[in-house]
C-alpha positions as CSV (number, residue, x, y, z in Angstrom):
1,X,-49.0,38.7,40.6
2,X,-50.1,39.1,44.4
3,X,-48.2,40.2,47.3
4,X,-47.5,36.2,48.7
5,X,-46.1,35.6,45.3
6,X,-43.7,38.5,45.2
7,X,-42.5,37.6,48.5
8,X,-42.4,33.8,47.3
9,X,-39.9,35.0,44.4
10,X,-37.9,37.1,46.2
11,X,-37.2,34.9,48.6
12,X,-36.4,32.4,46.0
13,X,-34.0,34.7,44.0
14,X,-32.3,35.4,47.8
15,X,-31.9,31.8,47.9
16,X,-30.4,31.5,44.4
17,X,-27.8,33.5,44.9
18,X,-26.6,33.3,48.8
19,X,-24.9,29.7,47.6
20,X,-23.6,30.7,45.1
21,X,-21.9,33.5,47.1
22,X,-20.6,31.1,49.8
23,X,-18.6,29.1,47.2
24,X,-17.3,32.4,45.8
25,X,-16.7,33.7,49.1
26,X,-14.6,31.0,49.8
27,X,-12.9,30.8,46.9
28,X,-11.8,34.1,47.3
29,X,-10.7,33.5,51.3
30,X,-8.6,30.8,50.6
31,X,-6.0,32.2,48.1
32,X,-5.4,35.3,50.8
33,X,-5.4,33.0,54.0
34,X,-2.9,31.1,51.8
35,X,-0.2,34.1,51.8
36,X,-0.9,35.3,55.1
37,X,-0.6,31.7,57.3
38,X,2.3,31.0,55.5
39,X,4.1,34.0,56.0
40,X,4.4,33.6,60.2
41,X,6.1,30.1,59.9
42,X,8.9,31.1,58.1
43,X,10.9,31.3,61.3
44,X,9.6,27.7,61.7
45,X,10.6,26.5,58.3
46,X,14.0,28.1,59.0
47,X,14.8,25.9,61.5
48,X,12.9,22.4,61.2
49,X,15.1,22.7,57.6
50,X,18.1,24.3,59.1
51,X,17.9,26.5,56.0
52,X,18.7,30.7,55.8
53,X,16.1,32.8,55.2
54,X,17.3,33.8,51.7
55,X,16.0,30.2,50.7
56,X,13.0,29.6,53.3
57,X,11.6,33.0,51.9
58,X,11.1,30.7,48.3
59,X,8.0,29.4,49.9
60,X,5.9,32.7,49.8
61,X,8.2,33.8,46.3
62,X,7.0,31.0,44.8
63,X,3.2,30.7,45.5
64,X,2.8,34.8,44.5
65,X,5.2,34.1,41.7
66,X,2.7,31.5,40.1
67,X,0.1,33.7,41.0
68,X,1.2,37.1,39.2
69,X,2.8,35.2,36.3
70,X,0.3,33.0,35.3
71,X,-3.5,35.0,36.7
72,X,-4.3,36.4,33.1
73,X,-4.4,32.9,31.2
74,X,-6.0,31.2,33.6
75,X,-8.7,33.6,33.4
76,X,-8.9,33.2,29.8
77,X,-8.4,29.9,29.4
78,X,-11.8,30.0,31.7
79,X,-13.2,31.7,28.8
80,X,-12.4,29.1,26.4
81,X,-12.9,25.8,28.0
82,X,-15.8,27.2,30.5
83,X,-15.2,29.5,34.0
84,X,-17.1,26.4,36.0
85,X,-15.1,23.8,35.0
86,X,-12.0,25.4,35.2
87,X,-12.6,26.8,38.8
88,X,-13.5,23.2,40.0
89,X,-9.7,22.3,38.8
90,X,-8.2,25.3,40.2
91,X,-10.0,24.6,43.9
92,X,-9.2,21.0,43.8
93,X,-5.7,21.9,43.3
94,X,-5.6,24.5,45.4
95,X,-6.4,21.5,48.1
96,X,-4.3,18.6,46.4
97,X,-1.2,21.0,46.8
98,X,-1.9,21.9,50.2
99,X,-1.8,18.5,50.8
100,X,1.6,18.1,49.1
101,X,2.7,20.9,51.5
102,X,1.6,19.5,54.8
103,X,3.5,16.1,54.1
104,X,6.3,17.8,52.1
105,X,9.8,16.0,53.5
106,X,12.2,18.5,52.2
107,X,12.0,22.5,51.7
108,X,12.7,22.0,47.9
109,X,9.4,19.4,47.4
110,X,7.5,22.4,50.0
111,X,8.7,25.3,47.9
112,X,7.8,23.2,44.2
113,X,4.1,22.1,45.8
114,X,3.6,25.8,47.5
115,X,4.1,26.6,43.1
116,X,1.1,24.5,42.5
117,X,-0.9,26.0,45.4
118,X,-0.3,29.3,43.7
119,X,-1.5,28.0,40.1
120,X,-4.7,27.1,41.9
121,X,-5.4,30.1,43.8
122,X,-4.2,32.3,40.6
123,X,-7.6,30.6,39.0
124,X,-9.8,30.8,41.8
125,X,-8.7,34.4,42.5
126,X,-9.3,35.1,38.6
127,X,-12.5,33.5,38.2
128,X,-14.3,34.2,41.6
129,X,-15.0,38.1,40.1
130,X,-15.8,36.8,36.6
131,X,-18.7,34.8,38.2
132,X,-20.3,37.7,39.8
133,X,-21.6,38.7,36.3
134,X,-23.2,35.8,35.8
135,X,-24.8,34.9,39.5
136,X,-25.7,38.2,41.1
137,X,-28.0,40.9,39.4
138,X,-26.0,44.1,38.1
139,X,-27.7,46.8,40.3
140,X,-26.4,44.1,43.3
141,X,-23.2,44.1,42.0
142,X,-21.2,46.3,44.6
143,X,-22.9,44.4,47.3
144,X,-21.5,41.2,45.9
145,X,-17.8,42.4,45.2
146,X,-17.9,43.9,49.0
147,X,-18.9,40.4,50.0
148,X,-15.7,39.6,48.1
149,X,-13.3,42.1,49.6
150,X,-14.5,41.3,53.0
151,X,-13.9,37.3,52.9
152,X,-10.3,38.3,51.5
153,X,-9.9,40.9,54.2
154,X,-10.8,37.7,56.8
155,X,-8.1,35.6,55.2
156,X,-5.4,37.8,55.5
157,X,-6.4,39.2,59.2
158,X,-6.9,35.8,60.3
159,X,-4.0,34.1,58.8
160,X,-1.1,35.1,61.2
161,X,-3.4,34.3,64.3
162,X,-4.3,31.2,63.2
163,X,-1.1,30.0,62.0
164,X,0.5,31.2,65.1
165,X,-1.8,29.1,67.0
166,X,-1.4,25.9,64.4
167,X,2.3,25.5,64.8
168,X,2.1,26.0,68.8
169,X,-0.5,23.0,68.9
170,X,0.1,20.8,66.1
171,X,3.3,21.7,64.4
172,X,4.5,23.6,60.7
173,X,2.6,20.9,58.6
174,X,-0.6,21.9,60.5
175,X,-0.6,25.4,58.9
176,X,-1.0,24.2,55.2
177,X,-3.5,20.9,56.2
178,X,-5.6,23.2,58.0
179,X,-6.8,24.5,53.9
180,X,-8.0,20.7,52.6
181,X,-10.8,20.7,54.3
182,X,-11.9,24.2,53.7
183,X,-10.7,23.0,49.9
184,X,-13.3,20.4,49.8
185,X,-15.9,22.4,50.7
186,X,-15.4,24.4,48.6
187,X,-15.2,22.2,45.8
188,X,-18.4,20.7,46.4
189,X,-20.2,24.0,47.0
190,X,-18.9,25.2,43.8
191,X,-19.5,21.9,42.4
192,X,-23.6,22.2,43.6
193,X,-24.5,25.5,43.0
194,X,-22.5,28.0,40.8
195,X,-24.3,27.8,36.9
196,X,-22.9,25.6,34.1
197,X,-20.8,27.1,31.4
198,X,-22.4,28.2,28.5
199,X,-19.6,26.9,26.0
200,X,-19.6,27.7,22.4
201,X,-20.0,24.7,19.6
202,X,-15.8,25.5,18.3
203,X,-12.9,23.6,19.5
204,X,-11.9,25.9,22.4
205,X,-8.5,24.8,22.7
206,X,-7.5,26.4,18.9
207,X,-8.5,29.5,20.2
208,X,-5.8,29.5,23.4
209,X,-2.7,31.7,22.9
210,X,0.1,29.4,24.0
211,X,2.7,31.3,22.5
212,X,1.7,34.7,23.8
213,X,0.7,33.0,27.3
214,X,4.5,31.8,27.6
215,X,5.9,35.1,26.9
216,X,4.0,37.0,29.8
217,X,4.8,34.3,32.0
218,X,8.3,34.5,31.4
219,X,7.9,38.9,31.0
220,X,6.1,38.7,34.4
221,X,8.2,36.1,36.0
222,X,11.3,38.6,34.9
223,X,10.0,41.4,36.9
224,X,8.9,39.8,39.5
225,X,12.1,38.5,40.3
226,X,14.0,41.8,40.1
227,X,11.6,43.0,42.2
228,X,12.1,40.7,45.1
229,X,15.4,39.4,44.9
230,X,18.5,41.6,46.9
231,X,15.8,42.8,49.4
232,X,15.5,46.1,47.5
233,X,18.9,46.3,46.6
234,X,19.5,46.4,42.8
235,X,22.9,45.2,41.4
236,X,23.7,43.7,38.3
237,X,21.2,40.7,37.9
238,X,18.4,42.9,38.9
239,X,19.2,45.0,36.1
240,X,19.3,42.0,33.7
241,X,15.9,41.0,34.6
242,X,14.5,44.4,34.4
243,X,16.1,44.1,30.9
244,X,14.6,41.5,30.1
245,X,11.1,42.1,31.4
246,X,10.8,45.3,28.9
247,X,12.4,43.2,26.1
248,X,9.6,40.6,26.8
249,X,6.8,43.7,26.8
250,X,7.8,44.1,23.3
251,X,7.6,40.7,21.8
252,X,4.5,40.1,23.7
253,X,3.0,43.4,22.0
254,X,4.0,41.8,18.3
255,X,3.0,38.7,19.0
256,X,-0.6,39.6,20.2
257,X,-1.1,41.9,17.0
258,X,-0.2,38.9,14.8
259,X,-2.0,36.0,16.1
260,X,-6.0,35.2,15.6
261,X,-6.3,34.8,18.8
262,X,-4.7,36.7,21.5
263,X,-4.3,36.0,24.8
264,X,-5.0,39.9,25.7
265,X,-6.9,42.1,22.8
266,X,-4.7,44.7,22.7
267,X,-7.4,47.2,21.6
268,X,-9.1,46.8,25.0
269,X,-6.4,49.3,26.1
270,X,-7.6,51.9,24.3
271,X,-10.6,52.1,26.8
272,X,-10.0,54.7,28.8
273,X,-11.7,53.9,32.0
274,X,-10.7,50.4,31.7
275,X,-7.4,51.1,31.3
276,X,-7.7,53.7,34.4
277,X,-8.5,51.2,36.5
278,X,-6.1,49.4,36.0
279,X,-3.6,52.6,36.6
280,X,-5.1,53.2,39.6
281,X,-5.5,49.5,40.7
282,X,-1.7,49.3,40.9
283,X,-0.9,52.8,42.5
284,X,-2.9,52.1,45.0
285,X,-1.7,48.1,45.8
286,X,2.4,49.8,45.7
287,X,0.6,51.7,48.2
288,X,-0.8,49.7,50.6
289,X,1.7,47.1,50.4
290,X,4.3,49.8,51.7
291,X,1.9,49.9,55.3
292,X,2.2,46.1,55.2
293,X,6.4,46.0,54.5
294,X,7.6,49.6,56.7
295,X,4.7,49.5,59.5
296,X,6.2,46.8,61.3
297,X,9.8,48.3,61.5
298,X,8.3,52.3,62.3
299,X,6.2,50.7,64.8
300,X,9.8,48.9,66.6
301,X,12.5,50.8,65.5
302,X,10.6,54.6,65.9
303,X,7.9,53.7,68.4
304,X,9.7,51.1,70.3
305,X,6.7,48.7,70.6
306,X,7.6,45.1,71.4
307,X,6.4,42.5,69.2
308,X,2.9,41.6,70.8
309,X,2.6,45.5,70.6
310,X,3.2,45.7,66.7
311,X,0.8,42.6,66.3
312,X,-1.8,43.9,68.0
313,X,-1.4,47.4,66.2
314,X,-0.9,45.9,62.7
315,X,-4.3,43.8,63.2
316,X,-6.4,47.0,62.8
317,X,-5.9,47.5,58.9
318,X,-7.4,43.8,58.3
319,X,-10.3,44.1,60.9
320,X,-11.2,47.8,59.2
321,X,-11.5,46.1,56.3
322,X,-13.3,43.1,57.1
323,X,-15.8,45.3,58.2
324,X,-15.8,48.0,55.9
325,X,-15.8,46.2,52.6
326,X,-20.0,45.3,52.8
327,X,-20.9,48.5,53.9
328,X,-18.7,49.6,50.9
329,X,-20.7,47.6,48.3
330,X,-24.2,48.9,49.3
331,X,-22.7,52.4,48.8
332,X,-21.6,51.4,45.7
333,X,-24.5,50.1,44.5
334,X,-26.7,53.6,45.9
335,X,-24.1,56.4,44.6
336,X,-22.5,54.7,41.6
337,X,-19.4,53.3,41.5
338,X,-17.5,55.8,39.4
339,X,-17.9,58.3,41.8
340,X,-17.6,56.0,45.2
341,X,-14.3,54.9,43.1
342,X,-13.0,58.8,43.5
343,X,-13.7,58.9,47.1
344,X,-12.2,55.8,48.5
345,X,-9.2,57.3,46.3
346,X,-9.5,60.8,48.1
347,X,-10.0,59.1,51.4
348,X,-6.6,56.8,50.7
349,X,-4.5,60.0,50.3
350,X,-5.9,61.5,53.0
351,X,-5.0,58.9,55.0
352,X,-1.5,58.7,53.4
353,X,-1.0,62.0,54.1
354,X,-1.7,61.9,57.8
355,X,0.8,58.9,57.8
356,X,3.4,60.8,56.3
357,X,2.9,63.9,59.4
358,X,1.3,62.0,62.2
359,X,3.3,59.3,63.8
360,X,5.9,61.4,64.4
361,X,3.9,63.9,66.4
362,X,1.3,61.6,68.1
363,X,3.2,58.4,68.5
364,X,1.0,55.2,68.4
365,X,-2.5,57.3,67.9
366,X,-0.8,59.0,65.1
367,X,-0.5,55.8,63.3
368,X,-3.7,53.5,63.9
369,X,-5.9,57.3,62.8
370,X,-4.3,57.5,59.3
371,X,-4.0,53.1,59.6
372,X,-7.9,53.0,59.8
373,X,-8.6,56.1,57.6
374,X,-6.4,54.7,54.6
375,X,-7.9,51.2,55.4
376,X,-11.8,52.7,55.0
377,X,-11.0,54.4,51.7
378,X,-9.3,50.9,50.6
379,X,-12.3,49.3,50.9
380,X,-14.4,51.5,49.1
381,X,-12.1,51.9,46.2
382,X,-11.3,48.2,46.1
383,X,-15.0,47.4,45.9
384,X,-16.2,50.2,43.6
385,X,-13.1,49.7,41.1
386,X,-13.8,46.3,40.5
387,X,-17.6,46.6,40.1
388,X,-16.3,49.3,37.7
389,X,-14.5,47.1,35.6
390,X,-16.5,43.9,35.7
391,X,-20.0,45.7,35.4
392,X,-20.0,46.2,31.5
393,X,-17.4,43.4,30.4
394,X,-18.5,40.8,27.7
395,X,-19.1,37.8,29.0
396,X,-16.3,36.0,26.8
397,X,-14.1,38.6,28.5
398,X,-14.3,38.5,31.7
399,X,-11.7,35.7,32.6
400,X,-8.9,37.3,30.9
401,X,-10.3,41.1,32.3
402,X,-10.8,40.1,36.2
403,X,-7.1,38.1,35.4
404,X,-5.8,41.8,34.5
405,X,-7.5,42.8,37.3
406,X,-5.9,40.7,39.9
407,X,-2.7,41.5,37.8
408,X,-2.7,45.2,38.1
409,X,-2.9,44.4,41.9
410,X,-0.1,42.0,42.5
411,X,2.4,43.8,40.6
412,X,1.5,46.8,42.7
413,X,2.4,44.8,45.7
414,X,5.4,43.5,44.2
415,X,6.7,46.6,43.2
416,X,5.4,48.7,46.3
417,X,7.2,46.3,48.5
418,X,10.7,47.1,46.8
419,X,10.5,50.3,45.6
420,X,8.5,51.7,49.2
421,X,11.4,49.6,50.6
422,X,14.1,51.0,49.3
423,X,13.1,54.6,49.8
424,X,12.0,54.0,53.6
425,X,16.0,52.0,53.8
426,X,17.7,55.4,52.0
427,X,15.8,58.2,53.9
428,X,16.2,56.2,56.9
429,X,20.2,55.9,56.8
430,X,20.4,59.4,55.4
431,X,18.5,61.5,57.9
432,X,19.3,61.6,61.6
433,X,15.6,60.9,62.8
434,X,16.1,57.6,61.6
435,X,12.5,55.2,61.2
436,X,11.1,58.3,61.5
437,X,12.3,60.4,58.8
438,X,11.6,57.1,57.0
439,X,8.3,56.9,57.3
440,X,7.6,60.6,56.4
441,X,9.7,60.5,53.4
442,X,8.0,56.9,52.3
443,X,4.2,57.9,52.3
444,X,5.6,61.8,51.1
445,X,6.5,59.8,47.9
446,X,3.1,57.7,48.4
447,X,0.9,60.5,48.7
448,X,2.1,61.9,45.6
449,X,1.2,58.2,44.3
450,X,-2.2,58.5,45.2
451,X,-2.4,61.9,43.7
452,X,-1.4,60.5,40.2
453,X,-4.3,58.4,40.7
454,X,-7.0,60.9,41.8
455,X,-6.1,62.6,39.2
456,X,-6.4,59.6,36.2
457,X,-9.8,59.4,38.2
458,X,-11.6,62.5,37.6
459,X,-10.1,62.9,33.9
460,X,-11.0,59.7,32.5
461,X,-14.4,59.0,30.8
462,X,-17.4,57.4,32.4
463,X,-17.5,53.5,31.6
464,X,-19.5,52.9,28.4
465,X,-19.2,57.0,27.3
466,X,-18.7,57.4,23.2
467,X,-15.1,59.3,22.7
């Protein structure tokens, strides 16, 4: 083969694979710019329903509830009936409940169609990193799930902005209409250029675990709840739930060793660096979700900043990684992503660390340093962990493993955001300094998180090692 020809197929392969990459990078913006814009017209919502918080706050609940109690089926169900197919539901959805949203006449009908936005961005957001496998070479890999991280960096950074500006212009309803179009371009890339499903010649639908699907909805819809109801006060019906969701661990576990077809193989667990990534996964989202929920109070209650202050300083975590995540996946494809895996981890607790001494000495400076240096080693581990994972999966597997994936992380967030919560609340009414003894005793407590996960790092096995 000559020189012109190589070029020629290069090229080619480039071409190949950029749009398939756009429909996947959209796919994975959308679900994130659907938390984020919604979150800044609560206020709105509040008032245009004359409604108290306590109920407005339903319509973020309920689109990360679907999304954390249902993300493991869908991506197995992609399995079965064919990751393709399935997606081009879940986007049109995704749209079609966005829809339902913008016109929505009361907050009940908002906060029941916001739960049908969240069923479609819990299977795009499970199926965008199963595709990776099967569009992008594996020595590419990092560069791709970079691509990823960045477009879901974008959506969260530029959701408050945009909504902001939205609801000034056009009203509320604007905020949720504004993701149809971007829906329906998305469908149709998707629809033009990812690959068709390879399906197997048996009835896929025999093979789907509804029993054992129900029970971790209802096991994850348990803890979920006791982690965001009372504001991170537990009484008696948090404890209930709690109850119940270890109950429901239980029966889930006998039901998935007794039927022929599981929704989760339970032996997959017994792969050590799978199951470390995991571990780490959600140490690391309980983490990072405790910047997003305490920053904005340290940065007005200890700093005094007013709120255009705190907006401005807040924006730096998103735009770090926006423009961090690429860079990240290159590394990750040079060095390896085991070991780029241990230094974002390293870099995080450095960064926590700082957070936990700094503010308090150094004032704004002391918070955006450790802010961007927490953010940086959040990219890389983000990135290199979930080329990690998704690298050596079987291809009938990865569904159901980039669903536990995605599920690792949003039950970090859930429970970072109440139990962070409550120990920056206690240290904060307990210790004269106030915010500020808060904030030190918070990332004190999420340093030695990080830590924990260093240390399940280094000891666990290299993916695909015999033990």
């Amino acid at each position: 083969m000559n020189a012109t020809t190589g070029v020629t197929a290069g090229s080619q392969r480039t071409r190949s694979v950029r749009w398939p990459l756009v429909s996947l990078s959209l796919s994975m913006l959308l679900p994130s710019l659907g938390t984020s814009i919604a979150n800044v017209g609560l206020p709105t919502l509040a008032q245009v329903f004359q409604a108290p918080f306590q109920q407005v706050q339903w319509v973020v609940i309920a689109y990360l509830l679907a999304i954390t109690t249902l993300i493991v089926s869908v991506g197995r169900l992609g399995d079965l009936i064919g990751r393709r197919r399935l997606l081009l539901s879940g986007i049109g959805l995704f749209s079609v409940a966005s829809a339902l949203c913008g016109l929505a006449p009361s907050l009940e009908l908002l906060i029941g169609a916001r739960a049908l936005q969240g069923l479609g961005a819990a299977i795009m957001m499970a199926l965008t990193l199963a595709f990776v496998g099967e569009t992008v070479a594996k020595e590419k890999a990092g560069s791709a799930m970079g691509l990823l991280g960045t477009m879901s960096a974008i959506g969260t950074a530029m959701g408050p902005a945009l909504g902001g500006l939205l609801i000034g212009e056009l009203g509320w309803r604007a905020i949720f209409l504004i993701t149809v179009p971007l829906g329906l371009l998305t469908w149709l890339l998707a629809k033009r250029y990812l690959p068709a499903d390879r399906l197997k010649a048996n009835a896929p639908w025999t093979a789907f675990d509804a029993p054992g699907t129900l029970l971790l909805a209802m096991t994850l819809a348990a803890y979920a709840l006791a982690m965001t109801l009372g504001h991170g006060h537990f009484g008696a019906i948090n404890l209930v739930l709690i109850t119940l969701a270890c109950v429901g661990v239980g029966v889930f576990v006998r039901v998935e060793q007794r039927v022929a077809a599981p929704l989760i193989r339970l032996v997959m667990f017994r792969d050590r660096p799978l199951r470390a990534s995991l571990i780490t996964s959600l140490l690391v989202a309980t983490v990072m979700m405790g910047t997003l929920v305490i920053g904005p109070f340290h940065l007005s209650q200890a700093l005094g900043l007013g709120a255009i202050e705190a907006g401005g300083v807040l924006s730096v975590g998103p735009l770090v990684a926006a423009l961090a995540a690429m860079p990240a996946g290159r590394m990750t494809d040079r060095f390896g992503p085991r070991r780029m895996t241990l230094a974002g981890l390293l870099t995080l607790a450095l960064g926590c660390l700082l957070l936990a001494v700094l503010p308090l000495r150094l004032g704004v400076v002391g918070y955006i340093v450790p802010m961007v240096v927490m953010t940086l080693g959040y990219a890389v581990f983000q990135t290199a962990n979930n080329t990690q994972v998704m690298a050596d999966v079987q291809p009938e597997q990865r569904g159901v493993v980039s669903g536990l994936l995605n599920l690792s992380r949003n039950l970090g967030l859930i429970t970072g955001a109440s139990m962070l919560g409550a120990v920056f609340a206690f240290a904060s009414t307990t210790v004269d300094m106030g915010a500020g003894a808060g904030m030190r005793a918070t990332f004190a407590v999420a340093t030695g998180l990080l830590g924990a996960a260093c240390l399940i790092a280094m000891t666990s096995p290299p993916v695909g090692a015999v033990e």
